[in-house]
KOLFI-930530 format. One record per residue (C-alpha): residue number from 1; residue in three letters; x, y, z. Coordinates in pm, whole numbers. Layout:
<sites>
SITE;nr;rest;xx;yy;zz
SITE;NUM;ALA;X;Y;Z $
...
</sites>
This chain:
<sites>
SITE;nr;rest;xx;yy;zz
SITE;1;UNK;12827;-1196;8817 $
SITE;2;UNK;12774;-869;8613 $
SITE;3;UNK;12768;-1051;8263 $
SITE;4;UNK;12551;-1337;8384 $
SITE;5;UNK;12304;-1025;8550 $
SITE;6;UNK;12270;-897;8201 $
SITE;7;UNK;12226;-1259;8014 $
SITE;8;UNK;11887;-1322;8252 $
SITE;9;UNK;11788;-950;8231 $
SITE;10;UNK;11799;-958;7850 $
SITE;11;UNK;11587;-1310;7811 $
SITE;12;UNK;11330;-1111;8078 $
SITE;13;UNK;11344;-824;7847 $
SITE;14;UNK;11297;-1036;7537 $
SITE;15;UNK;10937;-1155;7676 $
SITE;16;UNK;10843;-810;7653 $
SITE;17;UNK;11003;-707;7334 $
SITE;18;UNK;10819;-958;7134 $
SITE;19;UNK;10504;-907;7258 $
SITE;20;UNK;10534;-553;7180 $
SITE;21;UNK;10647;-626;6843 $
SITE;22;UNK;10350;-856;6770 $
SITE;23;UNK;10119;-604;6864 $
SITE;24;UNK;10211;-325;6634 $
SITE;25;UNK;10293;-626;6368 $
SITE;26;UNK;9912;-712;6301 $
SITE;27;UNK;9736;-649;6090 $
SITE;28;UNK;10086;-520;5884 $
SITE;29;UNK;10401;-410;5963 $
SITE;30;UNK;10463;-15;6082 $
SITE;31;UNK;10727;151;6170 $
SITE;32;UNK;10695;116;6553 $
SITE;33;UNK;10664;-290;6434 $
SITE;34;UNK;11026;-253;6315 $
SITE;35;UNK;11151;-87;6593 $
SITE;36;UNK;11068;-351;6834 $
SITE;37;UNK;11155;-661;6621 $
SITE;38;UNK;11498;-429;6589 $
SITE;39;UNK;11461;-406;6997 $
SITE;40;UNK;11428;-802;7001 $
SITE;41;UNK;11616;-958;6744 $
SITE;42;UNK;11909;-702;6933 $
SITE;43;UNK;11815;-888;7273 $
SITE;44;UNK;11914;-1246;7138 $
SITE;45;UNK;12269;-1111;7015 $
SITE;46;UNK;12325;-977;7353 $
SITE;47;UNK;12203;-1283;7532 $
SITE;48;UNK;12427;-1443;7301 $
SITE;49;UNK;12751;-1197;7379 $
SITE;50;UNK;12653;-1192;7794 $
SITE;51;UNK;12630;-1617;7785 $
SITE;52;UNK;12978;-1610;7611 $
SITE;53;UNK;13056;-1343;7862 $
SITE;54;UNK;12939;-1489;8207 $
SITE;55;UNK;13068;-1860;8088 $
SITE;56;UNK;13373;-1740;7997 $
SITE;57;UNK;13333;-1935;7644 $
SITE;58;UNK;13600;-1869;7414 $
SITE;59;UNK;13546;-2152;7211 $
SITE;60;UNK;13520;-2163;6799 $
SITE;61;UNK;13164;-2248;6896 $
SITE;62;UNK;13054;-1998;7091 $
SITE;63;UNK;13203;-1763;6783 $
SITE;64;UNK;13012;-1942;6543 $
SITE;65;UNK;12699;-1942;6751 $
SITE;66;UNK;12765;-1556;6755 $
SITE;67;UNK;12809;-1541;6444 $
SITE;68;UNK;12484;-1678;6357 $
SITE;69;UNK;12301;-1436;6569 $
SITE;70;UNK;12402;-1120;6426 $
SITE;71;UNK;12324;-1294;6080 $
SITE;72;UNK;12004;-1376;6190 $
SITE;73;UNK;11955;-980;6300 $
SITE;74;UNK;12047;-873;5970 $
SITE;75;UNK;11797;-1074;5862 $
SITE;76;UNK;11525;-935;6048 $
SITE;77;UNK;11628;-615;5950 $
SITE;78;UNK;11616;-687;5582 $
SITE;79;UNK;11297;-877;5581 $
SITE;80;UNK;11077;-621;5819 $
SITE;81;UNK;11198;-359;5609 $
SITE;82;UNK;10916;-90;5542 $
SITE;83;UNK;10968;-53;5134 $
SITE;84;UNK;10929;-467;5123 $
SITE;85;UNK;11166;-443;4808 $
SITE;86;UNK;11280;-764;4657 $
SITE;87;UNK;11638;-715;4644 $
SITE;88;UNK;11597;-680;5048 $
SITE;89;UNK;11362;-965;5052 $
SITE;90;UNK;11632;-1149;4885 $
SITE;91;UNK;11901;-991;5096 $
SITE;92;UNK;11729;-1099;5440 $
SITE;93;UNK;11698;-1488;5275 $
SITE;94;UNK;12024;-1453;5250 $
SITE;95;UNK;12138;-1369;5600 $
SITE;96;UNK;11925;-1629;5737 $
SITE;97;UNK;12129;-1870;5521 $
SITE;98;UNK;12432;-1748;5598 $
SITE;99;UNK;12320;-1774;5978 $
SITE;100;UNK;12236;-2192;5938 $
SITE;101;UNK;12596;-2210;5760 $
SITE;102;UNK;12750;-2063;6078 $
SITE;103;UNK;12522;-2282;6312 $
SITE;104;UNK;12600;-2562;6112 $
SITE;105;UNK;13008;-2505;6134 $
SITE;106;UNK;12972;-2437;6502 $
SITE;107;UNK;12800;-2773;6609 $
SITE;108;UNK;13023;-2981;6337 $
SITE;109;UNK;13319;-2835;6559 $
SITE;110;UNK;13191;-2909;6904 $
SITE;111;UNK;13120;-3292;6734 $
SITE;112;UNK;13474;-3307;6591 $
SITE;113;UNK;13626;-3149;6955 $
SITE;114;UNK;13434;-3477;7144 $
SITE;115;UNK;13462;-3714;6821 $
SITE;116;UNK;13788;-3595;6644 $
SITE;117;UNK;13769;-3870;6343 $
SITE;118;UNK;13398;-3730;6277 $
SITE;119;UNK;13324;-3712;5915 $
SITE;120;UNK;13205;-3349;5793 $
SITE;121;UNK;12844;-3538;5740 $
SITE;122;UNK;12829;-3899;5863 $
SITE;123;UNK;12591;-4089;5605 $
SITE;124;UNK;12326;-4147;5863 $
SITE;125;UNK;12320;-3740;5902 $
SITE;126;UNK;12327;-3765;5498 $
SITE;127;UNK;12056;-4012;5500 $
SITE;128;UNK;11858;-3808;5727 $
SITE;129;UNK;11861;-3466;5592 $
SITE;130;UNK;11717;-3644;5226 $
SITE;131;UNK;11446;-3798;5394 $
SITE;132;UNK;11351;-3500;5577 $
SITE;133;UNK;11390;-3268;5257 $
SITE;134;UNK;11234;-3517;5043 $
SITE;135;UNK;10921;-3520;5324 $
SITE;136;UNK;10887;-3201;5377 $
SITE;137;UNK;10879;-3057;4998 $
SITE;138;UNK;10606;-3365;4921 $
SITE;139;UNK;10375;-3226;5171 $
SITE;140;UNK;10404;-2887;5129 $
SITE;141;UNK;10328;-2990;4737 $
SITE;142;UNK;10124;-3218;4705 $
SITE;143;UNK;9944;-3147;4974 $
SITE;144;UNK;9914;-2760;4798 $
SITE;145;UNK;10040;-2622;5119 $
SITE;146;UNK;10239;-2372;4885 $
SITE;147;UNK;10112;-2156;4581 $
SITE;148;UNK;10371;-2109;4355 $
SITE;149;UNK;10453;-2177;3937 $
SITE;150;UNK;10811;-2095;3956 $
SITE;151;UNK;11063;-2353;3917 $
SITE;152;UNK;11303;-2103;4063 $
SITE;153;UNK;11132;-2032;4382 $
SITE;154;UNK;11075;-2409;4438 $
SITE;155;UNK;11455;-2465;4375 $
SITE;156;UNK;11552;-2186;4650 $
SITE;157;UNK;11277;-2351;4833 $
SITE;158;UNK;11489;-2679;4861 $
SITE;159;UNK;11819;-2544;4863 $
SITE;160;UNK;11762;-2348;5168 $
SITE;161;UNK;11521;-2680;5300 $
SITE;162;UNK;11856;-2850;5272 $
SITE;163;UNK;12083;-2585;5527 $
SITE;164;UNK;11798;-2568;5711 $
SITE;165;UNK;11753;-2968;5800 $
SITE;166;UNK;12126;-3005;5811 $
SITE;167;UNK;12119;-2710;6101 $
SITE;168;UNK;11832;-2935;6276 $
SITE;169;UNK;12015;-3305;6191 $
SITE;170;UNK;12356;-3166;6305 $
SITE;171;UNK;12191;-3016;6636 $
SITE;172;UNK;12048;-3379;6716 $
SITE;173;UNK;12312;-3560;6658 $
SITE;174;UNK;12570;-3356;6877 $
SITE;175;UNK;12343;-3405;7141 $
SITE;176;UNK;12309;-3788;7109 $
SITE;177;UNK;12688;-3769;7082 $
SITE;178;UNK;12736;-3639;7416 $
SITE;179;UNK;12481;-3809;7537 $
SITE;180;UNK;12659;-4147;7480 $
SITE;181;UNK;13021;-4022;7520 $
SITE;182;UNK;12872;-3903;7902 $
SITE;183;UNK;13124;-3693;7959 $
SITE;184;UNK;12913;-3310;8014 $
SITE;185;UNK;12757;-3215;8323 $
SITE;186;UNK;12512;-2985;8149 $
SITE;187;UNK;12375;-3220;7892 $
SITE;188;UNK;12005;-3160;7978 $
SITE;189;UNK;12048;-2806;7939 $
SITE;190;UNK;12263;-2840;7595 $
SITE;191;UNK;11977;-3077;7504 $
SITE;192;UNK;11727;-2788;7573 $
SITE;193;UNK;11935;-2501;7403 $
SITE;194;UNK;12078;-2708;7124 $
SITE;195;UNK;11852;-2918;6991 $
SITE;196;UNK;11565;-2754;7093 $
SITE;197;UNK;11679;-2411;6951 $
SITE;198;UNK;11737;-2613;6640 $
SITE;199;UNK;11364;-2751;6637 $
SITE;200;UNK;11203;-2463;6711 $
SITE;201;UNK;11427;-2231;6405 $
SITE;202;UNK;11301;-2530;6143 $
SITE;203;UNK;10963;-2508;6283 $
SITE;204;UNK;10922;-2120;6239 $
SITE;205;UNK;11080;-2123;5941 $
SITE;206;UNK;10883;-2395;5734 $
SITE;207;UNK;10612;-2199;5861 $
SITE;208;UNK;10733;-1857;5700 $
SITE;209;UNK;10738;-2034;5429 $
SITE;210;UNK;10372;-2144;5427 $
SITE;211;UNK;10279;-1708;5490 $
SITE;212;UNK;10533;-1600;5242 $
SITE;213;UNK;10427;-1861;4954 $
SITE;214;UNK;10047;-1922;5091 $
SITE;215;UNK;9942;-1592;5245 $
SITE;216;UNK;9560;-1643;5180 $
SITE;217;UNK;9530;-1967;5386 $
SITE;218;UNK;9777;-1911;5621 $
SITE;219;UNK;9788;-1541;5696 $
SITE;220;UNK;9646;-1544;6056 $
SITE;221;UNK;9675;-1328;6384 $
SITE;222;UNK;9758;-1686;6592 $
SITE;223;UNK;9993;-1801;6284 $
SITE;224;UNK;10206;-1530;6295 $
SITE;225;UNK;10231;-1549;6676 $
SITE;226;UNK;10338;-1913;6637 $
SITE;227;UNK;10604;-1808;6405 $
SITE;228;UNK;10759;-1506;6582 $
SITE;229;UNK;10693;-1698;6903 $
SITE;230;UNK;10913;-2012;6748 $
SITE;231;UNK;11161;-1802;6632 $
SITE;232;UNK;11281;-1574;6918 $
SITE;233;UNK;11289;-1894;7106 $
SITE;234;UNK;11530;-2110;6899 $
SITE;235;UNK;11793;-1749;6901 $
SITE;236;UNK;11690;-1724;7217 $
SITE;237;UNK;11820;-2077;7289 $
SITE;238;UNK;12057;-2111;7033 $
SITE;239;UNK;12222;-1822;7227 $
SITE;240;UNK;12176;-1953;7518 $
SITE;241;UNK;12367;-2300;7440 $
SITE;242;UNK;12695;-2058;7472 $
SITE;243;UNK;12698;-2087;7780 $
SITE;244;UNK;12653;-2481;7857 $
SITE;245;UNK;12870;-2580;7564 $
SITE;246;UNK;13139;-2493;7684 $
SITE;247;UNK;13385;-2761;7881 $
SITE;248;UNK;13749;-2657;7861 $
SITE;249;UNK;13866;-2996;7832 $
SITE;250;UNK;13716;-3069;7551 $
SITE;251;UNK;13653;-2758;7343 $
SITE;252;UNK;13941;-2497;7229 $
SITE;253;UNK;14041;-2314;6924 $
</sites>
């Protein structure tokens, strides 16, 4: 009862942290604006570590998952920084990819524990992460959504594009899994945390993207609300998902 206490008094706590960050956030970030993203991107580890707690979810999935939240709190870290240096502008990209990589294992292992003889990527998954990739990077493009004449930042554009889908692909097509196997009695709630968290991360980070490589268009007060609102949702969720995936007879180490 204590650990599952703490998970809901940490998501309560999270609706304040945010707001708090976003306020000292615009017009730029200040030191009290790196405190409380610090204060909040700390909240989704520990809902993270109480949901593993309070379900009693020693799966390779829930480590993963954990895993990917204290990745994406390094991240933070690194890319609120104060002295906006590159190397920690490159160092927070980093994390954040290093983050997907562990979401990504951590769903591929909850598919193989339900579906044993699952490939690593199925060829529909495959299929699905080009046409997304492919989509996405013509829009933002062509449709000068981005500003940029570096062939380098458009290739670490796509590269991370490409974790990024597979993170969102991978979360969808667990839940369809499960969904047709029938055999979880939280799948609405896994369908919330999972692939929900998963839409909500791609959607706050494509639009990072459009502030970081479009700031004079995009740079608004209600733009970067959407993104900081997106994105403590998805880790929010993502963390969450601990504690509904989680059946015994189905996932171990």
């Amino acid at each position: 009862m204590f650990f599952k206490i703490m998970y809901f008094l940490c998501v309560a706590a999270e609706f304040y942290a945010v707001p708090t960050f976003l306020k000292y956030y615009w017009p730029q970030r200040c030191k009290k604006s790196f405190i409380w993203k610090t204060v909040a991107a700390t909240l989704f580890v520990l809902t993270g570590f109480f949901a593993m707690k309070a379900s009693g979810n020693n799966t390779l999935y829930a480590d993963m998952i954990m895993w990917g939240l204290v990745f994406g709190l390094m991240g933070d870290l690194f890319l609120h920084a104060l002295s906006q240096k590159m190397i920690l502008l490159v160092a927070g990209v980093i994390a954040f990819l290093t983050g997907h990589i562990f979401y990504i294992v951590g769903i591929q292992k909850a598919i193989k524990t339900t579906y044993p003889d699952a490939a690593v990527f199925a060829w529909y998954e495959l299929l699905a992460i080009a046409v997304v990739v492919v989509l996405v990077l013509c829009v933002m493009i062509f449709g000068k959504l981005i500003k940029t004449d570096q062939p380098l930042i458009l290739v670490g554009l796509s590269a991370y594009l490409v974790f990024l889908t597979s993170m969102l692909v991978k979360a969808f097509s667990f839940v369809i899994g499960e969904w047709a196997y029938g055999m979880n009695d939280h799948m609405v709630m896994i369908a919330v945390t999972v692939a929900l968290g998963a839409l909500l991360f791609f959607i706050s980070d494509l639009t990072m993207g459009l502030l970081m490589l479009n700031k004079e268009r995009f740079e608004t007060k209600k733009m970067r609300w959407f993104n900081i609102g997106t994105y403590f949702s998805a880790q929010i969720l993502l963390g969450s998902s601990i504690y509904f995936v989680q059946s015994f007879e189905i996932f171990g180490r």
